[in-house]
Backbone bond lengths (Angstrom), bond angles and torsions (degrees), N, CA, C in turn:
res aa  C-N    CA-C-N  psi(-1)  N-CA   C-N-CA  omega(-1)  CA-C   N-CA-C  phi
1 X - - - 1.444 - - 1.527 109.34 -
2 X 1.237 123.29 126.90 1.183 129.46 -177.51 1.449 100.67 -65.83
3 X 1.463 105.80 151.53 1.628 129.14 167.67 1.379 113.70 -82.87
4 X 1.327 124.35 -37.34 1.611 119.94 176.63 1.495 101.51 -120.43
5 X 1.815 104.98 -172.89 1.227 104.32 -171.35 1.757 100.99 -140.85
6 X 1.648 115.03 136.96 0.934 81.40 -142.01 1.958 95.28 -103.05
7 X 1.214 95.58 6.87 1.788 98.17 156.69 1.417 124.15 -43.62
8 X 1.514 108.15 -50.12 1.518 115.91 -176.37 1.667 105.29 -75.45
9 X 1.628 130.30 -24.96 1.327 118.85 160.54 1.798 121.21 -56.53
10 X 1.390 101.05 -37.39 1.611 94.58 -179.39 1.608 101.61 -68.73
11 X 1.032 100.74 -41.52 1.574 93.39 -170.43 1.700 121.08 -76.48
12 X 1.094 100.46 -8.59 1.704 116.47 162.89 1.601 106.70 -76.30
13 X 1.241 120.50 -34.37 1.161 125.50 -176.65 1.339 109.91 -87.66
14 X 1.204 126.09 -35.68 1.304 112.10 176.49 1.080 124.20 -89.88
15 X 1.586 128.38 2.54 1.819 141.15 159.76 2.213 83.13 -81.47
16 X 0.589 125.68 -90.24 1.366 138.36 174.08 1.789 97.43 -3.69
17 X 0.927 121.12 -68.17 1.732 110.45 179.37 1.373 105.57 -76.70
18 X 1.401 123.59 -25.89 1.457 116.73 -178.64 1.772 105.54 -84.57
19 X 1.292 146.05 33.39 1.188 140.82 -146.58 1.914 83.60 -127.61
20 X 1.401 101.67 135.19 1.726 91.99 174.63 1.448 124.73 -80.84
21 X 1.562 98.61 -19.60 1.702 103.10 -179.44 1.339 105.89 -128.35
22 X 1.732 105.11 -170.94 1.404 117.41 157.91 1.403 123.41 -49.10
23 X 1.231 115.37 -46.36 1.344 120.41 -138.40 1.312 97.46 -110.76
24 X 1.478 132.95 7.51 1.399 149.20 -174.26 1.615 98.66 -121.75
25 X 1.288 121.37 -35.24 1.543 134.57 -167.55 2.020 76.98 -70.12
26 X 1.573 123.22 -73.34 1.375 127.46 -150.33 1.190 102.72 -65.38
27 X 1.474 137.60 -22.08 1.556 128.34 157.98 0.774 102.16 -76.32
28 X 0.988 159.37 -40.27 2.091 139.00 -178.02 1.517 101.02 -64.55
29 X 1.382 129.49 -33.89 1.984 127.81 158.97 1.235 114.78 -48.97
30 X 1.278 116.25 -56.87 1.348 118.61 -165.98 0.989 109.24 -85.01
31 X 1.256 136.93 -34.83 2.066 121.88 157.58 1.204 118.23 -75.48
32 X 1.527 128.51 -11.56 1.249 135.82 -179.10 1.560 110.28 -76.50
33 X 1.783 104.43 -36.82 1.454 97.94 -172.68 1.868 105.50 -77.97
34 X 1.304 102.23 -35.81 1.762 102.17 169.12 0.769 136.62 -52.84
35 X 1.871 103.40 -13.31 1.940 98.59 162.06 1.341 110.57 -97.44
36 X 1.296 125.54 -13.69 1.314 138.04 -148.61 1.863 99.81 -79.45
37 X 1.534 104.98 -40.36 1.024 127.11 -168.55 1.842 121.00 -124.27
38 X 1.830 90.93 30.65 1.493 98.47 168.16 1.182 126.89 -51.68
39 X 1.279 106.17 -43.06 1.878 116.45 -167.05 1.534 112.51 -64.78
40 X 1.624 120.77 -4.80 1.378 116.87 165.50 1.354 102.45 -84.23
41 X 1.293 161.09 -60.69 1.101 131.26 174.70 1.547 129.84 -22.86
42 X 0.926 111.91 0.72 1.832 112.69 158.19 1.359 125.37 -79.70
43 X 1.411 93.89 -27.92 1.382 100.76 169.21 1.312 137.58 -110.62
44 X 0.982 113.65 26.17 1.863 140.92 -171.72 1.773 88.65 -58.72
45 X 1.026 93.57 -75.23 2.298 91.08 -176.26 1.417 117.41 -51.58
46 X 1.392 124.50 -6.47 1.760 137.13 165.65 1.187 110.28 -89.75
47 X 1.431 144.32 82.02 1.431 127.84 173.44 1.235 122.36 -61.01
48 X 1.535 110.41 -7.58 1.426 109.36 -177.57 1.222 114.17 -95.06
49 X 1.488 118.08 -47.28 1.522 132.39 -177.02 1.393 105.54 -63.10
50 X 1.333 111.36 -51.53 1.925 105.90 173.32 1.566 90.65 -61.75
51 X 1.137 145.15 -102.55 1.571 130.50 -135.36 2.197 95.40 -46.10
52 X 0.884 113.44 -34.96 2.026 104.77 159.54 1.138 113.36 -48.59
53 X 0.790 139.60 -47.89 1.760 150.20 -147.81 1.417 97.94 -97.77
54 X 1.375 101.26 -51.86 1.976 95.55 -161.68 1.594 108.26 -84.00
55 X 1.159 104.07 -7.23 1.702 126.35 169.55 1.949 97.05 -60.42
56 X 1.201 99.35 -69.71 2.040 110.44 -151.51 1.748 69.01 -80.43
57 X 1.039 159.08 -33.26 1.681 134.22 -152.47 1.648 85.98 -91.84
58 X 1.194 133.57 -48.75 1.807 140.41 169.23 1.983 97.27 -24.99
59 X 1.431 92.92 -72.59 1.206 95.49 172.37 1.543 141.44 -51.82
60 X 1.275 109.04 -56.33 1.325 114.84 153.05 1.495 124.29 -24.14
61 X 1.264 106.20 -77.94 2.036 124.21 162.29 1.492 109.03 -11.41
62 X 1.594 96.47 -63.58 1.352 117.58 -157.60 1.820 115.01 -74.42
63 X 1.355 106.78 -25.90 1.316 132.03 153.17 1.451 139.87 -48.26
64 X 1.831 91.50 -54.35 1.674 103.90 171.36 1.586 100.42 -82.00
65 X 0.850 126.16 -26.98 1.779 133.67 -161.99 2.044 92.97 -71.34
66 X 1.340 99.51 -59.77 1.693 87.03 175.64 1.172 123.70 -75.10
67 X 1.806 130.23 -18.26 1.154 125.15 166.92 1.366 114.83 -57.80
68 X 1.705 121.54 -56.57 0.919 124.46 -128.99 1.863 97.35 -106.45
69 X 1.542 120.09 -41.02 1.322 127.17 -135.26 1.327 78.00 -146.04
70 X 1.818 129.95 26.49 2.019 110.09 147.00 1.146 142.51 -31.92
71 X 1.905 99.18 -37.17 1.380 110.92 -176.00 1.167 101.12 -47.57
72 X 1.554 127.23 -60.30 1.488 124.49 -147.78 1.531 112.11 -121.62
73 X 1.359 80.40 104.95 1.907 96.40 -168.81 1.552 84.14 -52.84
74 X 1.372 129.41 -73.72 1.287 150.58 -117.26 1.694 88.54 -57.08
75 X 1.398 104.56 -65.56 1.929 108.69 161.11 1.601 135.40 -26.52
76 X 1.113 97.52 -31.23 1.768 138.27 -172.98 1.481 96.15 -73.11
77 X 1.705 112.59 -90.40 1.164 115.20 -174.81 2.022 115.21 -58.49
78 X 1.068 105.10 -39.16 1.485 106.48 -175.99 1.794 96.65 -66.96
79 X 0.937 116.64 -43.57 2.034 104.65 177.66 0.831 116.76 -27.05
80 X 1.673 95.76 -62.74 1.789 122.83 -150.97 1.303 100.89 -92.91
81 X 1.029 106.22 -18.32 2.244 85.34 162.95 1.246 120.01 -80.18
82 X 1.915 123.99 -51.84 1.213 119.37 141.73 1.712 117.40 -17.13
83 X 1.290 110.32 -84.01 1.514 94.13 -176.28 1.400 128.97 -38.50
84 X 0.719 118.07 -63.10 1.544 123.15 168.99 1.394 145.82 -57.47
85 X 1.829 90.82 -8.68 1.495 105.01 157.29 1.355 102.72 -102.72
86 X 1.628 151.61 20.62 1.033 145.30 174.89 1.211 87.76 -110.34
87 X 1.269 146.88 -43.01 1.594 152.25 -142.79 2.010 81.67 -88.62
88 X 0.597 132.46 -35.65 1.663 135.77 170.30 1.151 136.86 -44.57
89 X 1.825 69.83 -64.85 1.787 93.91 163.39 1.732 128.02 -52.68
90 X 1.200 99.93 -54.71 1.152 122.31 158.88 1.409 128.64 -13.75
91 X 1.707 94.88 -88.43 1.411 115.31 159.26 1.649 132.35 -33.92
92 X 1.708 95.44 -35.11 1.660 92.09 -174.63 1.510 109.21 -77.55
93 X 1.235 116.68 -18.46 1.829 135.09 -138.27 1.841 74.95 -67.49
């Protein structure tokens, strides 16, 4: 069963090119990755199974991001730092 979904990536992406600035582009990341990666909140009381989970969903991301959205590194790298500073977040909670 997949960890993300990848409807809510297109649609992150397409608020994401439609965004007029920087700083409007990085809030559509940072709520984009919190839906992207809802289904770890199940495991918030597992410290082990969430750092499992948020591992293969990291991957996943990182998967659809070169299949799907090569063209635009810039999307690419800005995801996956977001992601991975939410996957943190997470972890510390």
């Amino acid at each position: 069963m997949p960890e993300i979904n990848d409807d809510i990536i297109a649609r992150v992406y397409q608020e994401y090119t439609d965004a007029p600035h920087t700083r409007a582009k990085t809030e559509v990341l940072v709520e984009g990755v919190k839906q992207i990666f809802m289904k770890l909140h199940r495991y918030i009381n597992d410290k082990q199974k969430l750092e499992e989970r948020s591992e293969v969903a990291l991957h996943e991301l990182e998967a659809d991001m070169n299949r799907y959205y090569f063209h635009d590194k810039n999307f690419i790298e800005r995801i996956t730092y977001e992601a991975k500073a939410y996957v943190l977040e997470l972890q510390e909670e």
